[in-house]
C-alpha positions, 0 to 999 in steps of 0.5 A: 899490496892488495889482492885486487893489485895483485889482480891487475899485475897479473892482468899485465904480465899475462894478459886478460882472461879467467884468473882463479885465487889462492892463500897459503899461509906461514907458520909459528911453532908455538914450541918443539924446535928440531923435533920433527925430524926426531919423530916427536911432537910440536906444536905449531898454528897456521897464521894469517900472513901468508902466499897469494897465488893467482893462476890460469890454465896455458894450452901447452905444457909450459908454466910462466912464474912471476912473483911481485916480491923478486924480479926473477921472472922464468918460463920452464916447461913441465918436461925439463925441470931441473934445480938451477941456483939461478933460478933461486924462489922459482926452485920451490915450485918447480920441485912441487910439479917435478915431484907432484909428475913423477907421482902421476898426478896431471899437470899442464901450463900455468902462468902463475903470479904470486905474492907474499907477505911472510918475510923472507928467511926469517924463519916462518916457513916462506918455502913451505908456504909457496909450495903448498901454494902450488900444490893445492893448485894444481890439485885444484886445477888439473886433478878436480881436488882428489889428491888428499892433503896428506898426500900434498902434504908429503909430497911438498916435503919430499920436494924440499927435502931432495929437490932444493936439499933441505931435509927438513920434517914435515911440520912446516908442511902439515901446519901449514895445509891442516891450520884452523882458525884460533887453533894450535896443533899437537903433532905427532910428527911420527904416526902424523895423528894430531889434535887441534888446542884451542888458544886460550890466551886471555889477556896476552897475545903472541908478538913474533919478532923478526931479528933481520938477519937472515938465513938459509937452512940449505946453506946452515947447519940444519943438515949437521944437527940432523946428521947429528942426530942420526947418529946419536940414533944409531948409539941409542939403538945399542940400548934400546930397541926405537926408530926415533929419539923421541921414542925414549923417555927422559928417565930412559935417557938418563939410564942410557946417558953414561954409555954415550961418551961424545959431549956434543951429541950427548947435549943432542940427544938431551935437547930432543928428548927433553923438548919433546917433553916440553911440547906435551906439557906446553899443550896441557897448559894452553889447554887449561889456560895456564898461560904462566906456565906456557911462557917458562917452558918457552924460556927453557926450551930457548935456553935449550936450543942454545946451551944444548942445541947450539942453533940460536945465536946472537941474533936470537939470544939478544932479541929473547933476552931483552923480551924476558926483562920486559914487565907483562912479557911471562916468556920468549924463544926463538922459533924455526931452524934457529941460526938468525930468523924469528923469536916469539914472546908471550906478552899482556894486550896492554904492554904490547906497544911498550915491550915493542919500543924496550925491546926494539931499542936493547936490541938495535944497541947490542946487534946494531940494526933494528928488529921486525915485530909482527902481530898477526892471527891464527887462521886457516891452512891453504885453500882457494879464495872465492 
């Protein structure tokens, strides 16, 4: 579907009148998986598949949602929003105008109709995408642009986080509203500074791999690994004065390792730390053109979110695995919360199509079903199209 089809669905559900546009875009990280939440870096870029979302003012308080990717259709009225499971996509907005009311923000009736072209629950931030989506809206619409993309930024994950129950980090959101074209991010996701890399890979392209099976975080184990992690927090603290795990070194980490006696956040702590590495070494290579180097921090960080981590899969491990035996591909990992969903590989311009059939066919052999590839650009954050 194109935008101008888009335009005329809208044109029959709601009827004629002044429509306004906007693109919310989805997300990669590039690496630092499971280190949000832990106060450390990542590194993720805005892509150019994403959200469309056309919109129009109602004279009432009630907001009509519409999407041409689900069937469910529902009306609510911006003084009665409660999560329903029934309601299923139609939560993510209405979290982001419960929470974007509650902060005094204004807001009325909207009939709103989106689409999208970021694949669902395969890791590459579909949620984060709608809500940006619906925030910058309404920042747009009602409240003349004043509302700084920090605060949006914070407020669509505070909607995740207690309206739909997933506690995730903030990068999925800050990606996504702060993406430039061509351009990874380094993020502190404690202090929220950030600076933008340019993404000088030469005679190689990013190829994101979709393994199809699908997940949801809020019915994963994404909250146990931060329940997880929360407590590793609290043994650290006995040692050393922080407010995150990744405020500690790894020569630190290896001092304090011996007092922590639990293997499973042993291995927890281990990942986090040594990922958070990982990003800012990632970052210096990108940046210096050492694509080489780039691709074996990917590796080690897959095999650290499955030997340490334990968030990959079968799924996962297959799909990087058989993309690692491949001549012109220099590193593979999964990306995202992990448990199904997405990988990415760093693979020559000119092996592309090969790598795409190799890895397709080793893959449909072992897991049974065939993967998704996708070849797509880094572009710009969420904004109003014009």
């Amino acid at each position: 579907m194109d935008l101008h089809s888009l335009i005329d669905r809208f044109h029959e559900i709601y009827g004629w009148g002044e429509i306004r546009k906007f693109f919310s875009p989805s997300r990669v990280n590039l690496i630092g998986e499971h280190i949000d939440y832990n106060g450390g870096h990542v590194l993720p870029c805005a892509l150019e598949i994403g959200t469309y979302g056309l919109v129009r003012k109602r004279d009432d308080n009630n907001i009509r949602l519409a999407s041409e990717n689900f069937e469910l259709k529902i009306e609510i009225n911006i003084d009665d929003l409660n999560y329903k499971s029934q309601d299923g996509w139609a939560n993510y907005p209405k979290g982001v105008i419960y929470f974007m009311k509650q902060n005094g923000y204004r807001i009325s009736g909207m009939d709103i109709l989106v689409w999208g072209n970021i694949p669902n629950g395969a890791g590459l931030s579909s949620s984060a995408s709608l809500e940006l989506l619906i925030a910058e809206m309404i920042n747009d619409l009602f409240n003349d642009g004043r509302i700084s993309k920090i605060d949006l930024i914070k407020l669509c994950q505070e909607a995740e986080n207690k309206f739909i129950g997933v506690r995730c980090g903030i990068m999925d959101q800050f990606a996504i509203s702060m993406g430039k074209k061509d351009k990874a991010m380094l993020l502190d996701c404690n202090s929220l500074q950030f600076e933008y890399i340019d993404m000088n890979m030469k005679d190689y392209i990013l190829v994101i791999m979709n393994t199809n099976k699908r997940r949801k975080l809020n019915e994963s184990r994404y909250n146990e690994r931060r329940n997880e992690c929360e407590k590793a927090l609290n043994i650290v603290k006995n040692y050393k004065d922080i407010e995150n795990l990744c405020q500690i070194s790894i020569e630190e980490y290896e001092e304090i390792e011996k007092h922590i006696f639990e293997a499973h956040i042993k291995k927890r702590i281990r990942h986090v730390v040594y990922e958070n590495q990982r990003v800012l070494n990632a970052s210096k290579a990108l940046q210096s053109g050492d694509i080489d180097r780039v691709g074996k921090l990917f590796v080690e960080s897959h095999n650290s979110l499955k030997d340490l981590y334990e968030v990959t899969g079968k799924e996962l491990d297959t799909i990087v695995e058989a993309s690692i035996e491949q001549c012109g591909c220099i590193g593979a990992r999964m990306t995202g919360g992990g448990f199904g969903g997405c990988a990415i590989a760093i693979v020559k311009n000119d092996s592309v199509d090969n790598f795409m059939n190799k890895v397709g066919t080793l893959y449909k052999r072992k897991v049974g079903y065939s993967p998704e590839f996708y070849i797509t650009g880094i572009g710009h954050g969420t904004r109003e199209l014009f």
